[in-house]
N, C-alpha and C positions, 0 to 999 in steps of 0.2 A: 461566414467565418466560423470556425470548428473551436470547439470550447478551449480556455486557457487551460495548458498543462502545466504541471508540476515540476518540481528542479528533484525532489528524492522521494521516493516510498520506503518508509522502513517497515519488517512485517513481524509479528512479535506470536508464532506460535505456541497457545498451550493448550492445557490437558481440558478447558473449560471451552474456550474464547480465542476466535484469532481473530486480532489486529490489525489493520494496514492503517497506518500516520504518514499522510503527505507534509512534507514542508516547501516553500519556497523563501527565497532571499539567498540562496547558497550558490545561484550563476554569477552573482556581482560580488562574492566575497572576496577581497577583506572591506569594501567600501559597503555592501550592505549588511545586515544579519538577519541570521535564518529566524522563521517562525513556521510557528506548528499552523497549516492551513485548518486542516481536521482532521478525525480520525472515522474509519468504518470497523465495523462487531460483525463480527457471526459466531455461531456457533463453532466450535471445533469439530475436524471430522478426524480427526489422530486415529481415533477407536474404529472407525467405518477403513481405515487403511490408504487414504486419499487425501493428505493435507491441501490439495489443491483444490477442492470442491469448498472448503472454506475457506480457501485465500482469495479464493475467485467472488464468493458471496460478501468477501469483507469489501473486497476492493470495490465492487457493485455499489455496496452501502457508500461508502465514500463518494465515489462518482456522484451518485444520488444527492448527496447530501450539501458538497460542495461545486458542484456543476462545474466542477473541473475535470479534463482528460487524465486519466492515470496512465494512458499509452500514446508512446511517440518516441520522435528520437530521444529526447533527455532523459526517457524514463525506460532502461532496459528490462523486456519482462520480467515478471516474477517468477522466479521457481523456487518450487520447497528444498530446504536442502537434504544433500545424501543421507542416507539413513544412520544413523550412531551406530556405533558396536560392529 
């Protein structure tokens, strides 16, 4: 049996550190409520021109951390979004 996944990834890029915070409780709401499972760090790569080399290192760190899948069907992949400006 393939690791428990996750109900949401929220991913919180900055100039320092990117984020990715799994939660789950959010398939059964309004009878359950959501919690924070955990979160994964990396480094930011904004400045390298690839925000996805650290979305991917954070998301890893979580996997890691929480032995849970971050991909599947409830979990649509991650992508950085369009550039500003």
């Amino acid at each position: 049996m393939g690791a428990r996944q996750v109900d949401a990834l929220v991913a919180e890029i900055g100039s320092t550190t990117t984020v990715v915070s799994a939660f789950d409780g959010l398939s059964g709401w309004p009878a359950t409520r959501p919690r924070l499972v955990g979160q994964g760090v990396a480094a930011t790569t904004v400045e390298a021109g690839d925000v996805g080399v650290g979305l991917a290192a954070a998301r890893a760190a979580l996997e890691e951390q929480t032995g849970r899948s971050t991909r599947g069907s409830r979990s649509p992949p991650l992508r950085p979004p369009a550039a500003c400006g």
